[in-house]
TIRO-2110 file (N, C-alpha, C; in Angstrom, 1 decimal):
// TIRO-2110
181.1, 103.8, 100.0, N, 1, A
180.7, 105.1, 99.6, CA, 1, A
181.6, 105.7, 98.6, C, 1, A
182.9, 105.2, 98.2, N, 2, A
183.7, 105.4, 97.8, CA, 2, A
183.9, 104.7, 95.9, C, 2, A
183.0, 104.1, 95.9, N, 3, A
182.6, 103.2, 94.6, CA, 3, A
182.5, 104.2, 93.3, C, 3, A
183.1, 104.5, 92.4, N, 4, A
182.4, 105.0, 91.3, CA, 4, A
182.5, 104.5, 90.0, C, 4, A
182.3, 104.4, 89.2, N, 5, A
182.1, 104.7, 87.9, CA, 5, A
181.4, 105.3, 87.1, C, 5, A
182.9, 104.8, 85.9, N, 6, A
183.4, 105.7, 84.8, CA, 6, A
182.9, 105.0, 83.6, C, 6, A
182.1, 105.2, 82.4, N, 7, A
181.5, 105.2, 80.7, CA, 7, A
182.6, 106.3, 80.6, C, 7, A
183.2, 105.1, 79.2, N, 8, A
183.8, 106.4, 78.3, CA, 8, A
183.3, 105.8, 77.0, C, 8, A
183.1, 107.1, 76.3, N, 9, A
182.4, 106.5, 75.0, CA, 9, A
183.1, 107.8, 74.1, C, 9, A
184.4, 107.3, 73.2, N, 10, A
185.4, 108.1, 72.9, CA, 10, A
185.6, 109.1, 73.4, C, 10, A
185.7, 110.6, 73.2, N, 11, A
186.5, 111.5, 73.9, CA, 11, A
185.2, 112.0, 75.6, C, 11, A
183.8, 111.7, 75.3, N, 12, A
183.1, 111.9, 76.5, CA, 12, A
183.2, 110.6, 77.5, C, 12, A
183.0, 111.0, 78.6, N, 13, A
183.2, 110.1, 79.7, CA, 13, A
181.7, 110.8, 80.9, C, 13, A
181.1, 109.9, 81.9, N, 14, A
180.0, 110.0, 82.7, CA, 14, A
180.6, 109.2, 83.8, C, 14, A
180.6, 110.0, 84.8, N, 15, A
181.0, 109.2, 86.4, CA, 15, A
180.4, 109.8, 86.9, C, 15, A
180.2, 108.8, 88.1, N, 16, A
179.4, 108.7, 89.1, CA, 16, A
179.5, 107.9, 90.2, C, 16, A
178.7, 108.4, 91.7, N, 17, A
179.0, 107.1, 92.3, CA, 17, A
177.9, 106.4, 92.3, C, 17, A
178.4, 104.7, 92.9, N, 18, A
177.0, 103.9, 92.8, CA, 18, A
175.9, 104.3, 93.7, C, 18, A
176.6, 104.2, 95.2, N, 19, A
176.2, 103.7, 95.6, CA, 19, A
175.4, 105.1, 96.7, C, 19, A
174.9, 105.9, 96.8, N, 20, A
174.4, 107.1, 97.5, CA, 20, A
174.0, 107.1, 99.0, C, 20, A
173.7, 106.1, 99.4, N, 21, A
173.4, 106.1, 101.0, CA, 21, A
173.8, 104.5, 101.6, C, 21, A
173.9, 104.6, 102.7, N, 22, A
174.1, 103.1, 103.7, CA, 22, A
173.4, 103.6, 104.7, C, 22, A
172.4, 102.9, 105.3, N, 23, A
172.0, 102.9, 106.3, CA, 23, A
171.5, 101.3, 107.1, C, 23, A
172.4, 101.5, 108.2, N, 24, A
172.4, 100.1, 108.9, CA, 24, A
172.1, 100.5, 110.4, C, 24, A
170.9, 99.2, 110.4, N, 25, A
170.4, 99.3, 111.9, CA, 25, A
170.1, 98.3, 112.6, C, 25, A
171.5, 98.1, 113.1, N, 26, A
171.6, 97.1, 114.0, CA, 26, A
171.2, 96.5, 115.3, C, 26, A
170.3, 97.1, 115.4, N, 27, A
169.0, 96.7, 116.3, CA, 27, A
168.2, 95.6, 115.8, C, 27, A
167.9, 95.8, 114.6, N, 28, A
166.9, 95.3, 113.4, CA, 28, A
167.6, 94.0, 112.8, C, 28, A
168.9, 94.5, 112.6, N, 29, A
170.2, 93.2, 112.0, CA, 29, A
169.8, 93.8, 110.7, C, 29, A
169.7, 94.7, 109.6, N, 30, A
169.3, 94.8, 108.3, CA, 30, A
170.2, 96.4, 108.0, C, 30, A
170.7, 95.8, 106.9, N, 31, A
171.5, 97.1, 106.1, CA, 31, A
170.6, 97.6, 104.6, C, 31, A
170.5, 98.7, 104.4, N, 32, A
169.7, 99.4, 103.7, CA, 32, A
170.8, 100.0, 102.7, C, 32, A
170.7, 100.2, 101.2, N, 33, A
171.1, 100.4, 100.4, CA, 33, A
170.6, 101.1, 99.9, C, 33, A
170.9, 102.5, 99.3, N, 34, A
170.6, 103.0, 97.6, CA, 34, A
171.8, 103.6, 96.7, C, 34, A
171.1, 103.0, 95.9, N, 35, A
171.9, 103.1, 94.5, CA, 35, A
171.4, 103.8, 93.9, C, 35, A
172.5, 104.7, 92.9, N, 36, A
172.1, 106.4, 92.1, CA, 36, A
171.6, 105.9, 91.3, C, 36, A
170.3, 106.6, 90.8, N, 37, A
169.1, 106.3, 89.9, CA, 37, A
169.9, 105.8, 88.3, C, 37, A
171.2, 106.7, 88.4, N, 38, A
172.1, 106.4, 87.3, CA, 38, A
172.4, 104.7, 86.9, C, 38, A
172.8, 104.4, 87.9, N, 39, A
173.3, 103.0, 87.8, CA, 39, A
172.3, 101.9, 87.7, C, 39, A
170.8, 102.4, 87.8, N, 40, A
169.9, 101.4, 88.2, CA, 40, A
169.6, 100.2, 86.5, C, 40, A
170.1, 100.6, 85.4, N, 41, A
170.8, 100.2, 84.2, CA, 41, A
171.5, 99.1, 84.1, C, 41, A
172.6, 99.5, 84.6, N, 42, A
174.0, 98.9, 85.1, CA, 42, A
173.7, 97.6, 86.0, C, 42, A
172.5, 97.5, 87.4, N, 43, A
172.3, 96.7, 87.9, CA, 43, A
171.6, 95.7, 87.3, C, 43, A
170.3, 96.5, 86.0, N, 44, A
169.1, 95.5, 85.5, CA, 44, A
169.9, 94.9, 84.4, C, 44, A
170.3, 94.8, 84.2, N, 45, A
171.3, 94.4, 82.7, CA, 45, A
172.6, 93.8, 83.0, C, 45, A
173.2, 93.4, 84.3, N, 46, A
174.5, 92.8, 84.8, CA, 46, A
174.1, 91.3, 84.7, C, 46, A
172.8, 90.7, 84.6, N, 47, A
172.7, 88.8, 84.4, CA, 47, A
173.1, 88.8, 82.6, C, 47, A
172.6, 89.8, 82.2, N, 48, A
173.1, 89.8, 81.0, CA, 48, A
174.6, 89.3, 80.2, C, 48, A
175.2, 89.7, 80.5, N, 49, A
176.9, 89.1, 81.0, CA, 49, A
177.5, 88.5, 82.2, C, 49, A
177.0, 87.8, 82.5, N, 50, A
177.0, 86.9, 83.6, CA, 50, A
176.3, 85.5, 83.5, C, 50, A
177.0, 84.5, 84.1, N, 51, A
176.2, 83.6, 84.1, CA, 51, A
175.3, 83.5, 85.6, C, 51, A
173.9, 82.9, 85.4, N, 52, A
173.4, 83.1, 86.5, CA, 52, A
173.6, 81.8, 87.1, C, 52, A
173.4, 81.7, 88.4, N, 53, A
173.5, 80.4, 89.5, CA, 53, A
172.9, 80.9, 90.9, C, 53, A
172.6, 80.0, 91.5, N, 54, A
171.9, 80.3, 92.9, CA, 54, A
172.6, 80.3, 93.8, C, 54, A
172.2, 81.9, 94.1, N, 55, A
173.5, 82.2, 95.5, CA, 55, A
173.2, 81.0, 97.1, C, 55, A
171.9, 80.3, 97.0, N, 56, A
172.2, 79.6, 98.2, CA, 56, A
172.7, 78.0, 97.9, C, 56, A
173.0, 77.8, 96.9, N, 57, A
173.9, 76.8, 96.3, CA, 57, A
175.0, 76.6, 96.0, C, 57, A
175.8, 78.5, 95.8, N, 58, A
176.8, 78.5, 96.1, CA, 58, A
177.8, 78.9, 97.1, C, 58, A
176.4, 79.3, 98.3, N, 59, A
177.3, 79.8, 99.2, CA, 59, A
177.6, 78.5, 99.9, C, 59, A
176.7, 77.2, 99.9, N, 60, A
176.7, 75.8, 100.8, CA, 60, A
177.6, 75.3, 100.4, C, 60, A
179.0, 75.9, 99.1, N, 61, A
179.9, 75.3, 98.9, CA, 61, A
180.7, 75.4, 100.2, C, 61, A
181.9, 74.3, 100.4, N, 62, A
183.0, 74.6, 101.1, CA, 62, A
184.3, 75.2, 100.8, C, 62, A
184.7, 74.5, 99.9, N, 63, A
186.0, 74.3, 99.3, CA, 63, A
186.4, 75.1, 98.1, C, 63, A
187.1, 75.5, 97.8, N, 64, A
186.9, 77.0, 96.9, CA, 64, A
187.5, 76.1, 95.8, C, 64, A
187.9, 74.8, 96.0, N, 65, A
188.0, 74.2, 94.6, CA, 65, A
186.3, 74.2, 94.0, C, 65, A
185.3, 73.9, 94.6, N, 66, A
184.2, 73.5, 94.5, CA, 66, A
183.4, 74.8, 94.1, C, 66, A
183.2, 75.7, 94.1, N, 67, A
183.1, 77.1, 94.6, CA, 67, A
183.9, 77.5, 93.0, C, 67, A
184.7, 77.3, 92.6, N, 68, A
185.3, 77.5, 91.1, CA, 68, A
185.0, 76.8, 90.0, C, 68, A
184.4, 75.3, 90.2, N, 69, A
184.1, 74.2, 89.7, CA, 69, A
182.5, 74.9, 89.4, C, 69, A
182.2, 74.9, 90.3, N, 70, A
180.8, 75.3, 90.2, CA, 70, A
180.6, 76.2, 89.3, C, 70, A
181.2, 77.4, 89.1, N, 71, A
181.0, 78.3, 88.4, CA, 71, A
181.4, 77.9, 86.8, C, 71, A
182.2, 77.2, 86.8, N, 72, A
182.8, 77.0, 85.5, CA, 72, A
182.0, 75.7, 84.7, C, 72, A
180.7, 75.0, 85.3, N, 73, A
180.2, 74.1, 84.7, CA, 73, A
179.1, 74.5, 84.6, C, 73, A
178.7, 75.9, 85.3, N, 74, A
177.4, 76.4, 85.5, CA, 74, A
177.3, 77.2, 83.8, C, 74, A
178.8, 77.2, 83.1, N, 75, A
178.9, 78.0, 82.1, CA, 75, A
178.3, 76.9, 81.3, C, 75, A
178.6, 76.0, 81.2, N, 76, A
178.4, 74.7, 80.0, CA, 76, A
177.3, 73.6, 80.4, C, 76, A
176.0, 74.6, 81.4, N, 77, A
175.0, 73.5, 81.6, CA, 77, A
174.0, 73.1, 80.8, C, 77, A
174.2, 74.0, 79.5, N, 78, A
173.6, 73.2, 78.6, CA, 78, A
174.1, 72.0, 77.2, C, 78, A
175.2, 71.8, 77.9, N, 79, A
176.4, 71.2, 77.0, CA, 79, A
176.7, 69.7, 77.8, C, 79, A
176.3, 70.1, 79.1, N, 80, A
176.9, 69.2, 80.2, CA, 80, A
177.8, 68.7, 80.2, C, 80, A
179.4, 69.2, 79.3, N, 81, A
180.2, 68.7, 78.7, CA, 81, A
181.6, 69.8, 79.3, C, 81, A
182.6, 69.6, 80.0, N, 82, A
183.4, 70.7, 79.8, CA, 82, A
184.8, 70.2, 79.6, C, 82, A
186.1, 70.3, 78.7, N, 83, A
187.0, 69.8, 79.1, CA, 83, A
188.0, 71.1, 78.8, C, 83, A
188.7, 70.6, 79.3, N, 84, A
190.3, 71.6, 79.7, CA, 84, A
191.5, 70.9, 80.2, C, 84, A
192.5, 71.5, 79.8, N, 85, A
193.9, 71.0, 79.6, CA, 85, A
194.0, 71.3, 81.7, C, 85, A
195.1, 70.2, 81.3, N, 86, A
195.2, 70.3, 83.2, CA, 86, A
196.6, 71.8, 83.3, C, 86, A
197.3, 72.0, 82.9, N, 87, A
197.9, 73.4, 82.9, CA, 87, A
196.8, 74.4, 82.8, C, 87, A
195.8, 74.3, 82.2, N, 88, A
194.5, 75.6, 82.5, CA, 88, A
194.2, 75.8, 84.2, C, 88, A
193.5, 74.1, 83.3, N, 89, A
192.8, 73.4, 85.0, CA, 89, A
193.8, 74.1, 86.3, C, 89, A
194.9, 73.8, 86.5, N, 90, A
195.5, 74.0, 87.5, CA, 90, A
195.7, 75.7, 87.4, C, 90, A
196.0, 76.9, 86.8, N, 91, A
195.6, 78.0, 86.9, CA, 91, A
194.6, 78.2, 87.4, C, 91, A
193.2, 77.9, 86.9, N, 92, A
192.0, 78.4, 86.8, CA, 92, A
191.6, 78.1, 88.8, C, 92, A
191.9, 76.9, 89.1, N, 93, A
191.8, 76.4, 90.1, CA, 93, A
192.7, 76.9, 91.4, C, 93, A
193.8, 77.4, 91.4, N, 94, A
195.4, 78.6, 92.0, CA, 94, A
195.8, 77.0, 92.9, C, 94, A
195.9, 76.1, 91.9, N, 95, A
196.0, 74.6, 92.7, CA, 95, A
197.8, 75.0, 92.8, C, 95, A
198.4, 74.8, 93.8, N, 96, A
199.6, 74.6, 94.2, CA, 96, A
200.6, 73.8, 92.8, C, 96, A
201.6, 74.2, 92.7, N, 97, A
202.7, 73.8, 91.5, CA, 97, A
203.1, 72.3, 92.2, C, 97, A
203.1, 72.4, 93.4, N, 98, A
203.7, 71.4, 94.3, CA, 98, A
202.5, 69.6, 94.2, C, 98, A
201.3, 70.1, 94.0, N, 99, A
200.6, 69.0, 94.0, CA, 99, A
200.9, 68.1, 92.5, C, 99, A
201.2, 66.5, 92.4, N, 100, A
200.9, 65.8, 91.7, CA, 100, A
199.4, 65.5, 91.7, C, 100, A
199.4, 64.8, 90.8, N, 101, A
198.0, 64.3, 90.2, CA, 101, A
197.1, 63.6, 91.5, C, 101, A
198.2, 62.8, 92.0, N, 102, A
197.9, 62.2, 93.0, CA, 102, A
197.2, 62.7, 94.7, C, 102, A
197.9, 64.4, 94.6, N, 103, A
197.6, 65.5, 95.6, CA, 103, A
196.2, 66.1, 95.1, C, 103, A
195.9, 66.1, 93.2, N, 104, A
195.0, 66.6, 93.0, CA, 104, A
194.0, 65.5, 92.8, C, 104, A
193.8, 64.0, 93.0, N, 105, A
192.9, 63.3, 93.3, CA, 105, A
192.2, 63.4, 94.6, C, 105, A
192.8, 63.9, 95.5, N, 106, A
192.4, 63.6, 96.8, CA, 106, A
192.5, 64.9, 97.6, C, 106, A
193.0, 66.2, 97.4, N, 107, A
192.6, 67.1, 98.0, CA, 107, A
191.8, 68.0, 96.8, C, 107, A
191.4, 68.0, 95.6, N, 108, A
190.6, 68.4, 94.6, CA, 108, A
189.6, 67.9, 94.4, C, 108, A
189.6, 66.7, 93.6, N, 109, A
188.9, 66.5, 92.7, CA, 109, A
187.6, 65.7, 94.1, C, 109, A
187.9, 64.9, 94.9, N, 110, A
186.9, 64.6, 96.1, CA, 110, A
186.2, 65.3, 96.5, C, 110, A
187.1, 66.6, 96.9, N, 111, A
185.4, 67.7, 97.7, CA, 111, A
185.0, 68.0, 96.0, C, 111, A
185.1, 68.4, 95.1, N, 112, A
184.9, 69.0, 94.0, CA, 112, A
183.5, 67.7, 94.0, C, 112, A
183.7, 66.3, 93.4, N, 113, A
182.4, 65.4, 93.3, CA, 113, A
181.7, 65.3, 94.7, C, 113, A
182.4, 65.2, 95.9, N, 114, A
181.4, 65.2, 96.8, CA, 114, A
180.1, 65.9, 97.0, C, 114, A
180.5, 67.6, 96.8, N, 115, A
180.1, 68.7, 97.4, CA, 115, A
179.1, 68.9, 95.3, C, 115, A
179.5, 68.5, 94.5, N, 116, A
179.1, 69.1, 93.5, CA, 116, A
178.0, 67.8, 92.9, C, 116, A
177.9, 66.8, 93.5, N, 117, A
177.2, 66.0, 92.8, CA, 117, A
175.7, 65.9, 93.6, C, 117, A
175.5, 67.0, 94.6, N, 118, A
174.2, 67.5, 94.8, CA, 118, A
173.6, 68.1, 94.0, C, 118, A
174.6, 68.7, 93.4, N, 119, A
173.8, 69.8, 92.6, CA, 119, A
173.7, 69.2, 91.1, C, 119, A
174.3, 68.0, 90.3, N, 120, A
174.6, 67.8, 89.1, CA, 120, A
174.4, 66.1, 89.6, C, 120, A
173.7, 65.1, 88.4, N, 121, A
173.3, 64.2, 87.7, CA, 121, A
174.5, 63.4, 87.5, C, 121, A
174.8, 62.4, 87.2, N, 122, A
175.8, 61.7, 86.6, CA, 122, A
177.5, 63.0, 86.3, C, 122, A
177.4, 63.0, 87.4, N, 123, A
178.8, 64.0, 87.9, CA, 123, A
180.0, 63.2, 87.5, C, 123, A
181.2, 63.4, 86.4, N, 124, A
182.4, 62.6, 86.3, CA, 124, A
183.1, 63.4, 85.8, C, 124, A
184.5, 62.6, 86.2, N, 125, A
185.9, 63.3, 85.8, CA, 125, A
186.4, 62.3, 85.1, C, 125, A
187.0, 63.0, 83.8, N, 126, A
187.3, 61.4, 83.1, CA, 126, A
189.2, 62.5, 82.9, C, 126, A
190.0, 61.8, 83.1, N, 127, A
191.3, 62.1, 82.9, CA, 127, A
191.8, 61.6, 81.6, C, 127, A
191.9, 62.2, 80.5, N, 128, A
192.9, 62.2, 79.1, CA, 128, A
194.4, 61.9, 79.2, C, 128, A
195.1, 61.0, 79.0, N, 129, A
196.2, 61.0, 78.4, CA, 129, A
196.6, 61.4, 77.4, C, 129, A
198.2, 62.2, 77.3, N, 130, A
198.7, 62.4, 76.2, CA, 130, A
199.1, 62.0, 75.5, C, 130, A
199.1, 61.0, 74.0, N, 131, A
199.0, 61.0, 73.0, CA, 131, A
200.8, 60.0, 73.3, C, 131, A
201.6, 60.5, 74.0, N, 132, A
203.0, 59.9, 74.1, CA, 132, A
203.3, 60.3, 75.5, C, 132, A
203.9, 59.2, 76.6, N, 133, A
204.0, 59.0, 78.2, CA, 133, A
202.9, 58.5, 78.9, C, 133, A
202.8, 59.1, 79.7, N, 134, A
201.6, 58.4, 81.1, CA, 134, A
200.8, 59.7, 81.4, C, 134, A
201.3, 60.7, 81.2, N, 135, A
200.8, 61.9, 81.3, CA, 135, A
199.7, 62.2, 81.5, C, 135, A
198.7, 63.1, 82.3, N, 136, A
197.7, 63.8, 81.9, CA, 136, A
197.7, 64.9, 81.4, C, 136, A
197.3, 64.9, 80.2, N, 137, A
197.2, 66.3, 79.1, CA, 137, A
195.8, 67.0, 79.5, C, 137, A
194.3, 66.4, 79.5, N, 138, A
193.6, 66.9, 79.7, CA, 138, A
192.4, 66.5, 80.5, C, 138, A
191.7, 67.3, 81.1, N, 139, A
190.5, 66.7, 82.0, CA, 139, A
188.9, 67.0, 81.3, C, 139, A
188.0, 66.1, 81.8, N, 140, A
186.9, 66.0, 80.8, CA, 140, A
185.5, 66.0, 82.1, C, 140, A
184.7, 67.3, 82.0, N, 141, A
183.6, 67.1, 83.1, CA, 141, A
182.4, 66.4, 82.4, C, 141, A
181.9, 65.4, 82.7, N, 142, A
180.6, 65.1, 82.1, CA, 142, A
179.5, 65.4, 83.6, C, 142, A
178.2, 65.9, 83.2, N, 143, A
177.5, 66.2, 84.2, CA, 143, A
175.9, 66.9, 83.4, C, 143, A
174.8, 66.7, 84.6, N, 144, A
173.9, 67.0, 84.2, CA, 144, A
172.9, 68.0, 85.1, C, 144, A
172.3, 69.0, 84.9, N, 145, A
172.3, 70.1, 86.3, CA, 145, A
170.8, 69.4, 86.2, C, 145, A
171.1, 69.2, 87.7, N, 146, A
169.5, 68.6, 88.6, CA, 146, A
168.3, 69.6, 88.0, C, 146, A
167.1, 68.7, 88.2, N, 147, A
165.8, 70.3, 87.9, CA, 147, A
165.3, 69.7, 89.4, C, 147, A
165.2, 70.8, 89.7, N, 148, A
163.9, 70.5, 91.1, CA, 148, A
162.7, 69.8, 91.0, C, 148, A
162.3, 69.3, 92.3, N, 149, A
161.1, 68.4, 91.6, CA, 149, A
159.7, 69.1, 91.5, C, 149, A
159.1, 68.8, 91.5, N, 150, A
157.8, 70.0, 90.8, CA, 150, A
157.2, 70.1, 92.0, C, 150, A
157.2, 69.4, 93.1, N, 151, A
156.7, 69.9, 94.3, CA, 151, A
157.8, 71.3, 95.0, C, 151, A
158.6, 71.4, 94.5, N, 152, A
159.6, 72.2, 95.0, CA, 152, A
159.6, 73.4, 94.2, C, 152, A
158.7, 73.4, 93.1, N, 153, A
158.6, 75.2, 92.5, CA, 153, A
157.4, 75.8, 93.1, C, 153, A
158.1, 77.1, 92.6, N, 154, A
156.7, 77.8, 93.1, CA, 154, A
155.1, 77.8, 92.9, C, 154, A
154.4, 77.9, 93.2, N, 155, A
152.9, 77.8, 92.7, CA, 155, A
152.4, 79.0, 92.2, C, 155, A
151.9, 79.4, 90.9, N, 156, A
152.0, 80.6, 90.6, CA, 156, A
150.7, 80.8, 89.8, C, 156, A
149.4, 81.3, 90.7, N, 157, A
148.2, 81.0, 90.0, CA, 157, A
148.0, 81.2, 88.5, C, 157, A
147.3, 81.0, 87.8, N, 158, A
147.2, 81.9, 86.4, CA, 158, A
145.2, 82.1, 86.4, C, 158, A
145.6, 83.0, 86.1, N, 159, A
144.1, 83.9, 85.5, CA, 159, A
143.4, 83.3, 84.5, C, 159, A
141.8, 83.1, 84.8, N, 160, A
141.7, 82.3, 83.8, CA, 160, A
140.7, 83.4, 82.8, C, 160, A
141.3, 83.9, 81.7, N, 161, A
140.3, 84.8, 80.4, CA, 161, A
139.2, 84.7, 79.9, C, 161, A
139.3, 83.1, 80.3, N, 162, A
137.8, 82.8, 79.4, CA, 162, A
136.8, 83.2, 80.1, C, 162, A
136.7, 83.4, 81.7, N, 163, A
135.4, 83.6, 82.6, CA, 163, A
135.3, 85.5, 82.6, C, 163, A
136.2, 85.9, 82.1, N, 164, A
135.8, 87.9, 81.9, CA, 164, A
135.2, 88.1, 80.3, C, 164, A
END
């Protein structure tokens, strides 16, 4: 109830809050929401800047390595291509300073292909060396996002014009 925002658009500004009522009836098990007719904008136009993915694909993740992975390949699914320096990689991921490569083979990158290659096609991690040492400089996702099979979309009649 406490939620608001703030547009500033040079010296004017518009606040408000989002969120206007909660009503939850736990008898029923279902919580009820409205949102100020203001914001209803704000909500239609948020995939906009966003990438979209399926919340019950991401919630079946486990592993919040997988769960980050997901998101960040869901950016380049039309690329099916993603690479990044392992100093990113290890930020982006809040992987421990303490893990070698060898901690991030087997407590990362395993649930990451296990758990992710349901959802993606020829799923791989290809490791880059650097140029001078043994090093890994950078990591390389190749992958391909599944389509559902056509018995698995919706059926969605269409009207036929020519009989009106």
């Amino acid at each position: 109830m406490k939620l608001s925002y703030t547009e500033r658009n040079g010296l004017n500004s518009d606040m408000f809050i989002l969120f206007s009522r909660f009503r939850i009836n736990a008898d029923e098990q279902y919580i009820e929401v409205k949102a100020n007719s203001d914001f209803a904008y704000i909500l239609n136009e948020l995939t906009n800047e966003f990438t979209q993915f399926e919340l019950q694909e991401f919630t079946s993740l486990k592993s919040s390595y997988s769960k980050t992975m997901y998101r960040l390949l869901k950016q380049y699914k039309s690329t099916g291509y993603y690479t990044v320096f392992v100093k990113d990689f290890r930020e982006l991921l809040d992987i421990p300073v303490s893990y070698r490569m060898r901690d991030i083979d087997t407590r990362v990158f395993k649930p990451i292909e296990k758990e992710l290659s349901q959802f993606f096609d020829s799923f791989q991690i290809k490791k880059i060396k650097a140029k001078k040492g043994n090093k890994i400089e950078r990591l390389e996702f190749y992958f391909m996002e599944k389509t559902p099979p056509i018995d698995d979309l919706p059926k969605v009649p269409l009207y036929n014009w020519l009989e009106d």
